[in-house]
C-alpha positions as CSV (number, residue, x, y, z in Angstrom):
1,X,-97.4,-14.0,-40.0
2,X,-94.5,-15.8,-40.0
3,X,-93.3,-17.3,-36.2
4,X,-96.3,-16.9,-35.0
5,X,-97.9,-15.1,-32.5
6,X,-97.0,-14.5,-28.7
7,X,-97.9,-17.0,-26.3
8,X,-101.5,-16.4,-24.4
9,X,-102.7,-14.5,-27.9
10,X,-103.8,-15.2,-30.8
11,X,-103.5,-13.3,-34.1
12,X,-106.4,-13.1,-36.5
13,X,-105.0,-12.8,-40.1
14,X,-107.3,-13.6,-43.2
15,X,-107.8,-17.6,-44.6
16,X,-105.1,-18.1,-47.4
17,X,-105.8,-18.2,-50.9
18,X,-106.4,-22.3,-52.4
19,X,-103.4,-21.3,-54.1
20,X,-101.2,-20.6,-51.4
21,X,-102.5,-23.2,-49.1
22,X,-102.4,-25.9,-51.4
23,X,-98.5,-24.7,-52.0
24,X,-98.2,-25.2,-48.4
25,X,-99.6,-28.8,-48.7
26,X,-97.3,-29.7,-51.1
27,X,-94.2,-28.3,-49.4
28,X,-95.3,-30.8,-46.8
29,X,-95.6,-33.7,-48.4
30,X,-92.5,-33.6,-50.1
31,X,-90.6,-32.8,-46.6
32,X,-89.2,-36.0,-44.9
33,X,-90.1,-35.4,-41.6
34,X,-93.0,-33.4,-39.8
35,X,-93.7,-32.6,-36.6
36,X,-96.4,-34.5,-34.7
37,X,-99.4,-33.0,-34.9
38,X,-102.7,-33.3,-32.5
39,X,-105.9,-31.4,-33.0
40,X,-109.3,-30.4,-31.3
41,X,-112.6,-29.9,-32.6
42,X,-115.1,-27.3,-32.1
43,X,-118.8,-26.4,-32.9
44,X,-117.5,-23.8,-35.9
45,X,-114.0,-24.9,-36.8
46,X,-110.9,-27.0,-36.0
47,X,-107.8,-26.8,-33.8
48,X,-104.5,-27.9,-35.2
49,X,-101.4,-28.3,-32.5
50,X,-98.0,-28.9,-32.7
51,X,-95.4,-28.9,-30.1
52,X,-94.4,-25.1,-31.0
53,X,-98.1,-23.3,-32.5
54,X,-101.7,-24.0,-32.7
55,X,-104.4,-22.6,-35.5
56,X,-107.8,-22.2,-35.2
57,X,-110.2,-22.6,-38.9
58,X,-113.1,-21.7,-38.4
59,X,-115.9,-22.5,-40.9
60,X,-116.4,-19.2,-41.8
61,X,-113.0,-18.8,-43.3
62,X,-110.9,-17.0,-40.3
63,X,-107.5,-17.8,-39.4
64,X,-106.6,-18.1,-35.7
65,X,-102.9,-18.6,-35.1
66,X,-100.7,-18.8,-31.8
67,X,-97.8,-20.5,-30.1
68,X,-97.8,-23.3,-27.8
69,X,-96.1,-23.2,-24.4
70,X,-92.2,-23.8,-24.3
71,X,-92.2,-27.1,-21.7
72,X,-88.4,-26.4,-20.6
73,X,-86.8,-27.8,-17.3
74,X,-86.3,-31.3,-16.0
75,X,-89.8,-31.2,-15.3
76,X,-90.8,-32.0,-18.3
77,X,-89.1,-35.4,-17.3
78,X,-90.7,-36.3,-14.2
79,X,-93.2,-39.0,-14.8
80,X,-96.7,-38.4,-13.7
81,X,-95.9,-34.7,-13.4
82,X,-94.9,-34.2,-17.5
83,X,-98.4,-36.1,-18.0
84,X,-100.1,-33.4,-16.5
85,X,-98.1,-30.8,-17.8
86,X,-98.9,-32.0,-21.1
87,X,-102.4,-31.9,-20.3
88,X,-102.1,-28.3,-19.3
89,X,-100.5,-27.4,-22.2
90,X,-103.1,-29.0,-24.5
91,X,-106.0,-26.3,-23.7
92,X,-103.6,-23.2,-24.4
93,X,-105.8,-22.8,-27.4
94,X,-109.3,-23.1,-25.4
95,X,-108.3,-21.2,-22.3
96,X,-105.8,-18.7,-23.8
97,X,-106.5,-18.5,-27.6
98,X,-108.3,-15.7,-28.6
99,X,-111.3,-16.6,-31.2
100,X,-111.2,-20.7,-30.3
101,X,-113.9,-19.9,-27.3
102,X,-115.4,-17.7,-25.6
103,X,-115.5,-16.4,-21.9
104,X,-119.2,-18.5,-21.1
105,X,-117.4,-21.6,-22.7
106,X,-114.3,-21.2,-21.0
107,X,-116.0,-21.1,-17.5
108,X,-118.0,-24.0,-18.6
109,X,-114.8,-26.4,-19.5
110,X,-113.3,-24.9,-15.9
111,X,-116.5,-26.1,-13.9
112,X,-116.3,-29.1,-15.9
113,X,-112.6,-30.0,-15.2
114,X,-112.9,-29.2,-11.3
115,X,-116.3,-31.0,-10.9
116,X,-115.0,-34.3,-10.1
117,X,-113.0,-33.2,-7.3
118,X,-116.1,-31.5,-5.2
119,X,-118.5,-34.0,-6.0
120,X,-117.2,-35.7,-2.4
121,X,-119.7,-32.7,-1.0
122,X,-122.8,-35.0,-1.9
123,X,-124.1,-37.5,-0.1
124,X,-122.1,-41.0,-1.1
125,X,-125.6,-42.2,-3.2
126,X,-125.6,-39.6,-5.3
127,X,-122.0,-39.0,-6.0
128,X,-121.8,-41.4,-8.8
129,X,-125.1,-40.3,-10.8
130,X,-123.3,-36.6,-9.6
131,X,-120.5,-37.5,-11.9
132,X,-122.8,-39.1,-14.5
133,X,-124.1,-35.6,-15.2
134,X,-121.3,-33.8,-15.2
135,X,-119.8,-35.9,-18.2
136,X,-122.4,-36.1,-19.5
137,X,-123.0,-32.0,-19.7
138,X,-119.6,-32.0,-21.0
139,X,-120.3,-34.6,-23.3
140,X,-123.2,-32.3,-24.9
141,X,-120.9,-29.2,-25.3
142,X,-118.3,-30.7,-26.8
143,X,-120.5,-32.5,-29.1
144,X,-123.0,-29.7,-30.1
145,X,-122.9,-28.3,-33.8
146,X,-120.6,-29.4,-36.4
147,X,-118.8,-31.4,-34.1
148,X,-118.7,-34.7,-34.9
149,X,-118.0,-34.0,-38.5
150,X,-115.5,-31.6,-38.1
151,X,-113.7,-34.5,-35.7
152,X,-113.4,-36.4,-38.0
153,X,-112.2,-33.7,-40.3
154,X,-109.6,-33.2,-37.9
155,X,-108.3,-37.1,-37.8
156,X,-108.5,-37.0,-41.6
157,X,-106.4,-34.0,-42.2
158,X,-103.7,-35.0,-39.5
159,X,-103.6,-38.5,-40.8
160,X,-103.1,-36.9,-44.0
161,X,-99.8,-35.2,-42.8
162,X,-99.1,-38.7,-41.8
163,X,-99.3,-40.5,-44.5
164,X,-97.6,-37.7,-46.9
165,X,-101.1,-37.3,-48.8
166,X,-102.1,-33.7,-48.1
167,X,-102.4,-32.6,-51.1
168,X,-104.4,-35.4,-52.7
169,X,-106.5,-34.9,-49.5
170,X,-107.4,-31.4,-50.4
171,X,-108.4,-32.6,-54.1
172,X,-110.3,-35.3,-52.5
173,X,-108.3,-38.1,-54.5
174,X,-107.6,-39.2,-51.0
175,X,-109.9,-39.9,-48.1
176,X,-107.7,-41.0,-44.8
177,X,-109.1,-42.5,-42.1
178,X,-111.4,-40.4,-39.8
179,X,-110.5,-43.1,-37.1
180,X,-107.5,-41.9,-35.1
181,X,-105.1,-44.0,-32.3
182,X,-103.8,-40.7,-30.8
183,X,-107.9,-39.4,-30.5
184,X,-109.2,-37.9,-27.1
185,X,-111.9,-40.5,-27.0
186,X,-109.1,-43.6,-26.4
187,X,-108.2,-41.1,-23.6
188,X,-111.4,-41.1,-22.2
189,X,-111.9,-45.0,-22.3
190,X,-108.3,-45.2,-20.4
191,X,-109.4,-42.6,-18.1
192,X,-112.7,-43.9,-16.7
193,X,-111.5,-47.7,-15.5
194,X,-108.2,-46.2,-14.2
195,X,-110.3,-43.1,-12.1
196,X,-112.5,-46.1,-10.5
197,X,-109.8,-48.0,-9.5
198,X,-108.2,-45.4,-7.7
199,X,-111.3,-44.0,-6.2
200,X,-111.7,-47.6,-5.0
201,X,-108.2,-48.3,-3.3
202,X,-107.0,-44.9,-2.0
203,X,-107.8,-45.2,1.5
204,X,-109.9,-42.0,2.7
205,X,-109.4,-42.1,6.4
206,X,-110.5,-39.0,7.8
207,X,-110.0,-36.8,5.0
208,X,-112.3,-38.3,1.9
209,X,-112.0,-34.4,0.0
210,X,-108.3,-34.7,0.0
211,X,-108.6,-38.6,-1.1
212,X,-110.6,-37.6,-3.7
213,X,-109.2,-34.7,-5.1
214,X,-105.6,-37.0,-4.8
215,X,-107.3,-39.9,-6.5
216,X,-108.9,-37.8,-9.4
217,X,-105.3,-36.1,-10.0
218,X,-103.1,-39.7,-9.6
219,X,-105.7,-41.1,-11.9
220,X,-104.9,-38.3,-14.6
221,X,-101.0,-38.3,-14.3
222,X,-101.3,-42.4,-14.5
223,X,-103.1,-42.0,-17.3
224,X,-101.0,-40.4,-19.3
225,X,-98.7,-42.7,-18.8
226,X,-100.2,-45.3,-19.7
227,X,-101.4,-43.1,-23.0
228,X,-97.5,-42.5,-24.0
229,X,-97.3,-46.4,-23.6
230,X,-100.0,-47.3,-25.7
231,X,-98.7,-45.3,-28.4
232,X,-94.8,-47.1,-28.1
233,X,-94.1,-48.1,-31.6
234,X,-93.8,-51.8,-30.5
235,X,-97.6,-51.9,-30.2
236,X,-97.8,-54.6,-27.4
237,X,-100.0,-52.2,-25.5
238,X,-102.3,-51.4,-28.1
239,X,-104.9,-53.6,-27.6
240,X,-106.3,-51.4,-24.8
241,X,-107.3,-48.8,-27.6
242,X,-110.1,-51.3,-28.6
243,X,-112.6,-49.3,-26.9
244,X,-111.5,-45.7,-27.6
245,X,-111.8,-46.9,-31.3
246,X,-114.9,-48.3,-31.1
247,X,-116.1,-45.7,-29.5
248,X,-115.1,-42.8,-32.2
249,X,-117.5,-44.2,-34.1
250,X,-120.2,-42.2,-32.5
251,X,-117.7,-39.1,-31.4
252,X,-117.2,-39.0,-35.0
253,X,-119.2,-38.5,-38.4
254,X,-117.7,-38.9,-42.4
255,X,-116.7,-34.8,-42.9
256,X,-117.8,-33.5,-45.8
257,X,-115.2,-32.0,-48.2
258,X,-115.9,-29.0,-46.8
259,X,-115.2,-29.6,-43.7
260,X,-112.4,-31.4,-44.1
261,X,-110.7,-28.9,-46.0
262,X,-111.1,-26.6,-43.2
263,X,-108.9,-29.1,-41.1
264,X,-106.4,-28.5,-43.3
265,X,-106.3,-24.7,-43.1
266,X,-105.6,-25.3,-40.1
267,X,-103.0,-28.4,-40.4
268,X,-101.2,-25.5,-43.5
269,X,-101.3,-22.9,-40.9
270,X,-99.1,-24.5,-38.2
271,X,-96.6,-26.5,-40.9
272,X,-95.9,-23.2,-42.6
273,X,-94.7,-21.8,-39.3
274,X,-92.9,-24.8,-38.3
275,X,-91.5,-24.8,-42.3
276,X,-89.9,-21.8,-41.9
């Protein structure tokens, strides 16, 4: 399928042949350069992102495959607002993506994302443990299944695009590491301290809902400012992933070859179409 598919659909097209895939794989790690690549896992299968198309492999051998939205306009220059553009644009394969999940599981990520900015309805005691649950119902679905092996499937196969070794990946005669400085989790462990400290100093006068649904949104957009800093190439900043790291080693679990070579269906899916 090649280009793709339309953006806000996904096309469901057959897993490719070793053969083919692996021909893929080598392409890529003979080319130069390669677009960046990010990724999400799921219960049955792996999401693979670039800047232009995402692909969904599932374990059961399907092929997902869409295209990403174009970020045009100055916009996309403004900080605080590209952050949460960005962001946006991350969960085109969740919310729009046919196949990734389904309508239950999208409602459930919606509730999750807005939940923060109505928990101001509770009484100020409970607000915190409020929030507590929420993450940590999110925590649980995200978590559930096959998760945590086919995460670090995902970190494995992208660092393998890294590092040029895609094709000793998929023979197993490499094993990158599942441990990833670009991973959700280091997001997370950013997210939380900055979130308190804007709860904390935005002053709520008479309006505490609009103060909290402004300091839930500022502490996003800062956020991901701080997350393209981190990830400079001078490294002064990266001493603030400590946690995030630490932490992926309980978001994560060693993928079994299996797994990981359905993280690389996925990776061959999207660098065929941007290979083209």
């Amino acid at each position: 399928m090649p280009g793709g598919c339309p953006f806000g659909h996904a096309g469901v097209v057959a897993a490719q042949a070793p053969t083919s895939l692996q021909d893929v794989l080598a392409r890529a790690d003979a080319e130069p350069t390669l677009p960046r690549l990010g990724g999400m896992a799921r219960p049955n299968g792996v999401v693979i992102v670039s800047e232009r198309f995402w692909a969904f492999a599932s374990v059961d051998g399907a092929l997902h495959e869409g295209s990403m939205p174009r970020r045009n306009g100055s916009s996309v220059r403004v900080p605080l607002v590209r952050g949460l553009l960005q962001l946006a644009s991350s969960l085109t394969p969740l919310v729009r993506g046919r196949g990734v999940a389904r309508g239950r599981e999208r409602l459930l990520l919606a509730a999750a994302v807005l939940a923060p900015l109505f928990l101001f309805v509770l009484p100020e005691r409970l607000q915190l443990p409020g929030a507590l649950a929420v993450a940590g119902v999110l925590v649980a679905w995200l978590m559930r299944g096959r998760t945590l092996r086919l995460h670090g499937a995902e970190h494995r196969a992208i660092a393998a695009a890294e590092g040029r070794l895609l094709g000793d990946t998929w023979t197993g005669a490499a094993r990158p590491s599942r441990i990833s400085a670009r991973c959700g989790t280091n997001f997370a462990a950013l997210a939380l301290p900055v979130a308190v400290l804007f709860d904390a100093l935005l002053p709520r006068l008479a309006m505490p809902a609009l103060a909290s649904a402004v300091a839930a949104v500022l502490a996003l957009a800062v956020t991901m400012e701080l997350w393209k800093a981190v990830q400079h190439p001078s490294g002064l900043l990266r001493p603030l992933l400590l946690p995030g790291l630490a932490l992926q080693h309980l978001t994560t679990r060693e993928p079994a070859p299996a797994d990981t070579r359905v993280a690389l269906a996925a990776v061959a899916s999207v660098l065929r179409r941007e290979l083209a």
